[in-house]
MMTF fields as JSON, N, C-alpha, C and O atoms, coordinates in Angstrom:
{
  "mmtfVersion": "1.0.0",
  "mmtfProducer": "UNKNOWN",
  "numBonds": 315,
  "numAtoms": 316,
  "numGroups": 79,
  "numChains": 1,
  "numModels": 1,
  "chainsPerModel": [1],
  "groupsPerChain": [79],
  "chainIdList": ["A"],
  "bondAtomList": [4, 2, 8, 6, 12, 10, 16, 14, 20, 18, 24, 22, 28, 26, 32, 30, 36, 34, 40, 38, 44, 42, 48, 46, 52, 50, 56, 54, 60, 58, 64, 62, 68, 66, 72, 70, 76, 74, 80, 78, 84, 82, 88, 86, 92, 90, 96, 94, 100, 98, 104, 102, 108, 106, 112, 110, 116, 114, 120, 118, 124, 122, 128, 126, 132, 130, 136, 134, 140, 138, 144, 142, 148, 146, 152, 150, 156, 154, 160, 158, 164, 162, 168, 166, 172, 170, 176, 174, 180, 178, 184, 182, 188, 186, 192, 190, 196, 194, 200, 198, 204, 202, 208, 206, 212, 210, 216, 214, 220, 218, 224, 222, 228, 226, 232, 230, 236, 234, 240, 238, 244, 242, 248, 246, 252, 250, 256, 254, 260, 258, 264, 262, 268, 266, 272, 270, 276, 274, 280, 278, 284, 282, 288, 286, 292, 290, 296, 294, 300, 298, 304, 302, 308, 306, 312, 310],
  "bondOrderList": [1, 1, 1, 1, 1, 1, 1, 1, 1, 1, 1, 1, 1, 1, 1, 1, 1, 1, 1, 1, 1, 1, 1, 1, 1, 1, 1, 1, 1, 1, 1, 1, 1, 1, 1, 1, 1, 1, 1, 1, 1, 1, 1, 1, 1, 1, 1, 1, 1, 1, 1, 1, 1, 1, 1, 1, 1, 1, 1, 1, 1, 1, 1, 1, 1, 1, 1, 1, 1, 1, 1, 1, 1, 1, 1, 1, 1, 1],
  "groupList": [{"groupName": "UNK", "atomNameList": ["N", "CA", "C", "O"], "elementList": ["N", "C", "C", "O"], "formalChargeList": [0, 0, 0, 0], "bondAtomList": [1, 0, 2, 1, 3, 2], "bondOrderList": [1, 1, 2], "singleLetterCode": "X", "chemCompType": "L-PEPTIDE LINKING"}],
  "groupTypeList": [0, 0, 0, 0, 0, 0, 0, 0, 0, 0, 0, 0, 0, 0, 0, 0, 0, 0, 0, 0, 0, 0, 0, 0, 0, 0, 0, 0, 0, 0, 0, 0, 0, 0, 0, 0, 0, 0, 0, 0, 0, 0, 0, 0, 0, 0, 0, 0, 0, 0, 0, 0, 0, 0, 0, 0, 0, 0, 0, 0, 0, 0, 0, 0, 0, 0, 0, 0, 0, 0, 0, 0, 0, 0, 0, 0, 0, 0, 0],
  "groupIdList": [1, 2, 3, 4, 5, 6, 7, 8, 9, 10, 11, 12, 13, 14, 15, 16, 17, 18, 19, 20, 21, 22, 23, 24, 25, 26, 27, 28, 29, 30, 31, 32, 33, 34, 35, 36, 37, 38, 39, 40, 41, 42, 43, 44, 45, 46, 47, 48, 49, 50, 51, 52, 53, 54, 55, 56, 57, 58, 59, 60, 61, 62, 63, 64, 65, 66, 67, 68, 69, 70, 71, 72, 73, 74, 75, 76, 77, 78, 79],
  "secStructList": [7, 7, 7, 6, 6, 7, 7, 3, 3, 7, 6, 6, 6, 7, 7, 3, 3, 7, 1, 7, 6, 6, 6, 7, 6, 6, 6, 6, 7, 1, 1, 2, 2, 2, 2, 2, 2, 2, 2, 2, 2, 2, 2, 2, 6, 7, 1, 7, 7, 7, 7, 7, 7, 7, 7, 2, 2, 2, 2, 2, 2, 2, 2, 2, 2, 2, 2, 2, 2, 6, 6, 6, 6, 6, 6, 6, 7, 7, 7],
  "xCoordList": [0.839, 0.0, 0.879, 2.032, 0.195, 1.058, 1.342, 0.724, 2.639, 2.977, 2.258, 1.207, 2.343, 1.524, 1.641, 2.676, 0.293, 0.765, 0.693, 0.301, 1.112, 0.728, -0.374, -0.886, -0.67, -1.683, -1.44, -0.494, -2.331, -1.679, -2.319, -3.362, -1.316, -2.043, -2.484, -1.877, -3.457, -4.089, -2.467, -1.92, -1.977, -1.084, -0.941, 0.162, -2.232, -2.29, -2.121, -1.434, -2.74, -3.042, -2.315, -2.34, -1.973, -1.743, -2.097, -1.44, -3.733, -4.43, -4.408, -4.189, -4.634, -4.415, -5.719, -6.758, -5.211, -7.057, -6.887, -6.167, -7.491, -7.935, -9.221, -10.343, -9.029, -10.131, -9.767, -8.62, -11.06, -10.841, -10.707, -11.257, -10.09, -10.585, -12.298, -12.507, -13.057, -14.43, -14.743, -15.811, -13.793, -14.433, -14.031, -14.557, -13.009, -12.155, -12.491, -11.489, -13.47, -13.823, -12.943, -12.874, -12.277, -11.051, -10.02, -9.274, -9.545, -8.354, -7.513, -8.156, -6.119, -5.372, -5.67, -4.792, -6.595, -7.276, -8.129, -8.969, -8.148, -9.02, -10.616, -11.71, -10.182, -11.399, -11.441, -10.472, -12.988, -12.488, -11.886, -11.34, -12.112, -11.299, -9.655, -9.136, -9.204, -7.691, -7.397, -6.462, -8.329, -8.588, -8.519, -7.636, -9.329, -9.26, -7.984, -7.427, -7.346, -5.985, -4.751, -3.99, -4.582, -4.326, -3.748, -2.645, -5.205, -5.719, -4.951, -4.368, -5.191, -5.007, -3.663, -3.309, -2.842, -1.044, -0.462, 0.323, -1.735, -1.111, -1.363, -0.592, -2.361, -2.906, -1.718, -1.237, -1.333, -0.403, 1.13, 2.12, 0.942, 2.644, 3.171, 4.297, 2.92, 3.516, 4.488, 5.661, 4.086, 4.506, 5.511, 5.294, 6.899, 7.956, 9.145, 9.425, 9.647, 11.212, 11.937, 11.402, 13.168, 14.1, 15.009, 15.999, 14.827, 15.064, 17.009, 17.333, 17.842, 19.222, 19.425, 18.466, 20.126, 20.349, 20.227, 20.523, 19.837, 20.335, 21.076, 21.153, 21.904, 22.592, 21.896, 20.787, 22.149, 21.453, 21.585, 20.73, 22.409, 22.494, 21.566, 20.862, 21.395, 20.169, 18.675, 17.783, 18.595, 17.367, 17.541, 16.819, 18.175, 18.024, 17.559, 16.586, 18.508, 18.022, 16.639, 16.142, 16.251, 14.821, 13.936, 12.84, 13.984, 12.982, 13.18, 12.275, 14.583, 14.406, 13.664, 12.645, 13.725, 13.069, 11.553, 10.72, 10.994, 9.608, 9.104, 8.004, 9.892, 9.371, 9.677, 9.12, 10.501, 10.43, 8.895, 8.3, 8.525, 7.37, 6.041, 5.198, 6.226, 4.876, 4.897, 3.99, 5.35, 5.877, 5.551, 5.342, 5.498, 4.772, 3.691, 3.096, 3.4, 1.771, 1.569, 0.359, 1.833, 0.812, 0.58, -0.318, 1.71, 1.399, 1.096, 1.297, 0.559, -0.297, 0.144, -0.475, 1.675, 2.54, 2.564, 2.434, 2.881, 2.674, 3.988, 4.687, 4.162, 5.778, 7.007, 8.047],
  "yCoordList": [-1.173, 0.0, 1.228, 1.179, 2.612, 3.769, 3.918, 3.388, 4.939, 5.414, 6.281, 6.654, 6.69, 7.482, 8.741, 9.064, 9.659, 10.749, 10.917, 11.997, 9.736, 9.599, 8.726, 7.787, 9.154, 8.97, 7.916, 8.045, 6.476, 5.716, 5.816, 6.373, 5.054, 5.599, 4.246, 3.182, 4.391, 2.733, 2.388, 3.316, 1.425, 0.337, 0.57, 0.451, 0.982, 0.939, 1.926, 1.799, 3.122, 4.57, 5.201, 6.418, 5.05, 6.016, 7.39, 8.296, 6.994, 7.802, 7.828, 6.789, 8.995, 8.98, 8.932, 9.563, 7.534, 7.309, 7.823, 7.177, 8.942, 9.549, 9.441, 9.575, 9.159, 8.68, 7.54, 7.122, 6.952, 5.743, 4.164, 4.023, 3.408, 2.21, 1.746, 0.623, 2.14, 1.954, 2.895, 2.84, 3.696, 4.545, 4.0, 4.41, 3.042, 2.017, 1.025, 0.39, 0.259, -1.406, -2.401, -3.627, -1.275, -1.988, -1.889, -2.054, -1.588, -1.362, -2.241, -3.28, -2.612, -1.493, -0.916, -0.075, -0.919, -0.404, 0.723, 0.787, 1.639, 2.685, 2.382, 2.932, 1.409, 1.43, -0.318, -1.027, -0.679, -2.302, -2.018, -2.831, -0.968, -0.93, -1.288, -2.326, -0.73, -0.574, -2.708, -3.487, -2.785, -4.286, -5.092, -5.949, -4.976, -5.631, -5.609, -6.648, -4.333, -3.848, -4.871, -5.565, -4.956, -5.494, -7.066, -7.58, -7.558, -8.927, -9.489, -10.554, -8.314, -8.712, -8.746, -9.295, -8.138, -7.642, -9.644, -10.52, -9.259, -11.325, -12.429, -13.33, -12.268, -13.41, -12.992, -13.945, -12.184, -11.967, -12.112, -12.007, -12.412, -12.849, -11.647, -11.675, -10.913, -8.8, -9.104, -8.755, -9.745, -9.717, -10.928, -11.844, -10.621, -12.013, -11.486, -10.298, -12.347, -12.131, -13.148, -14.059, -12.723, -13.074, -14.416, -14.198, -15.27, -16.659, -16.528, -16.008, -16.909, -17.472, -18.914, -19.678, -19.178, -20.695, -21.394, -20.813, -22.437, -23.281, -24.283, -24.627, -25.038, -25.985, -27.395, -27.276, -28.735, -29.635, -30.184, -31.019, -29.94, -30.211, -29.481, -30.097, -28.014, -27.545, -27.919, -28.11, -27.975, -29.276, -30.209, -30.089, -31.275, -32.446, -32.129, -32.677, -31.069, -31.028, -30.3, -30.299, -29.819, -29.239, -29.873, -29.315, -31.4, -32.609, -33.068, -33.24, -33.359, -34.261, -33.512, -34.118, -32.441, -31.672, -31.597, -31.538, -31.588, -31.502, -32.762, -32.824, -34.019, -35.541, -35.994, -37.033, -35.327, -35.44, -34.815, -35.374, -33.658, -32.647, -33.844, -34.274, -34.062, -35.067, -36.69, -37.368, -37.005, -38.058, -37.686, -38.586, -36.352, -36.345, -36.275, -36.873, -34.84, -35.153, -36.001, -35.798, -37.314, -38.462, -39.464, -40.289, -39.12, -40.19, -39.275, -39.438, -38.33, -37.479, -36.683, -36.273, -36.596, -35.292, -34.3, -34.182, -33.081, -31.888, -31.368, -31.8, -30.21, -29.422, -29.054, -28.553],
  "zCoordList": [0.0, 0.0, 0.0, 0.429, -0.604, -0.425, 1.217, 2.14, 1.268, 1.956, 3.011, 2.489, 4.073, 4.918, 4.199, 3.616, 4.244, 3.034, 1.606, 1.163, 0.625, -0.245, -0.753, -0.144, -1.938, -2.912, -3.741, -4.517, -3.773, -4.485, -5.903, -6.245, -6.698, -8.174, -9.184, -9.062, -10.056, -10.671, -11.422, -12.018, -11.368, -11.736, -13.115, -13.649, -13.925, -15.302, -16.091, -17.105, -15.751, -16.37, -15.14, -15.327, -14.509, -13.206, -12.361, -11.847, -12.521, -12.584, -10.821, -10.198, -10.204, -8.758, -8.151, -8.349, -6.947, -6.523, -5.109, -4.348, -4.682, -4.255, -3.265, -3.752, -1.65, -1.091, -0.313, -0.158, 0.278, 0.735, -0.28, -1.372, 0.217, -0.906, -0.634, -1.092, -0.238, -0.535, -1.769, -2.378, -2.057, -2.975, -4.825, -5.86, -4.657, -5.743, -5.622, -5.295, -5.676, -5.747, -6.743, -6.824, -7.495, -8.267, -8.136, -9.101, -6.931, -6.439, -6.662, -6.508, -7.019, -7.403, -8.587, -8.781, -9.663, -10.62, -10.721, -9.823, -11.572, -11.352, -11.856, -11.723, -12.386, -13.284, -13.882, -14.153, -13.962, -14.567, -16.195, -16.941, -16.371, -17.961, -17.472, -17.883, -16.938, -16.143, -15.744, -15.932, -15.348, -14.555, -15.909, -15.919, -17.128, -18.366, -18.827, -19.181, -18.872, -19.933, -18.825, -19.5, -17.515, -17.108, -17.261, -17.448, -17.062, -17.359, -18.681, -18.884, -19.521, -21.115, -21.522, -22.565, -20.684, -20.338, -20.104, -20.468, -19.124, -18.852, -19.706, -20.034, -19.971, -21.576, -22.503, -23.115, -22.66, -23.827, -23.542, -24.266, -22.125, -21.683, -21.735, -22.232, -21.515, -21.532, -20.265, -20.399, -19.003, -17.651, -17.249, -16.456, -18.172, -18.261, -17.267, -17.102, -16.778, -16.168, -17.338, -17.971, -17.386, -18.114, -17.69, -16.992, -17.934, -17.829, -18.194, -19.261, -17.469, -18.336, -18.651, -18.545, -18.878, -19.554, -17.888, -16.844, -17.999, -16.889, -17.285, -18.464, -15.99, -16.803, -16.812, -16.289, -17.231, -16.996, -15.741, -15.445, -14.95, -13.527, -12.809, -12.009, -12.97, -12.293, -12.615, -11.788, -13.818, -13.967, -13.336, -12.346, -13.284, -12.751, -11.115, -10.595, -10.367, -9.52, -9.09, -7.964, -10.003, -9.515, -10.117, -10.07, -11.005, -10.876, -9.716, -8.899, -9.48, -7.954, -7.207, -6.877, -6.786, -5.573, -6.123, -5.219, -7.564, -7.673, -7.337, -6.788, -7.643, -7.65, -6.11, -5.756, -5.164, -3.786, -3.033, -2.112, -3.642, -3.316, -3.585, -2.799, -4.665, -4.912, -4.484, -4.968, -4.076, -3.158, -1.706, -0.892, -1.339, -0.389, 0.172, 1.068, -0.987, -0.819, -1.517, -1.612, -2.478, -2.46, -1.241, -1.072, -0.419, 0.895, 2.306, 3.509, 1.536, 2.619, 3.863, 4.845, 3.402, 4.164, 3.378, 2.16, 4.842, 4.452, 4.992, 5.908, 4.1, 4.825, 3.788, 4.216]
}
């Protein structure tokens, strides 16, 4: 959330919302148009971090650790 003092602004247009959040039901959005353009940023993959090569050793180890994860919860541990 903004700062004490400041004004936070919609994510999209950066339009400054002004008020309480009862007064933004689309918060952090100004508007469901803002909430659509959004939405539509993500369907289109707009919202990427930049991947580097991994090596095949770091794969291997992050199957083991996914195929350790599901091994647990199939025998009904948690943690």
């Amino acid at each position: 959330m903004a700062a004490k003092g400041k004004v936070p602004a919609c994510i999209v247009c950066s339009r400054q919302l002004e008020g309480g959040l009862l007064e933004w039901p689309q918060f952090p959005f100004c508007s469901q148009r803002c909430k659509l353009v959004d939405l539509g940023r993500w369907f289109e993959e707009s919202y990427t971090l930049p991947a580097g090569p991994r090596t095949a050793q770091e794969i291997a180890e992050e199957i083991e650790e996914l195929e350790a994860r599901r091994m647990e919860l199939e025998s009904g541990e948690e943690g």
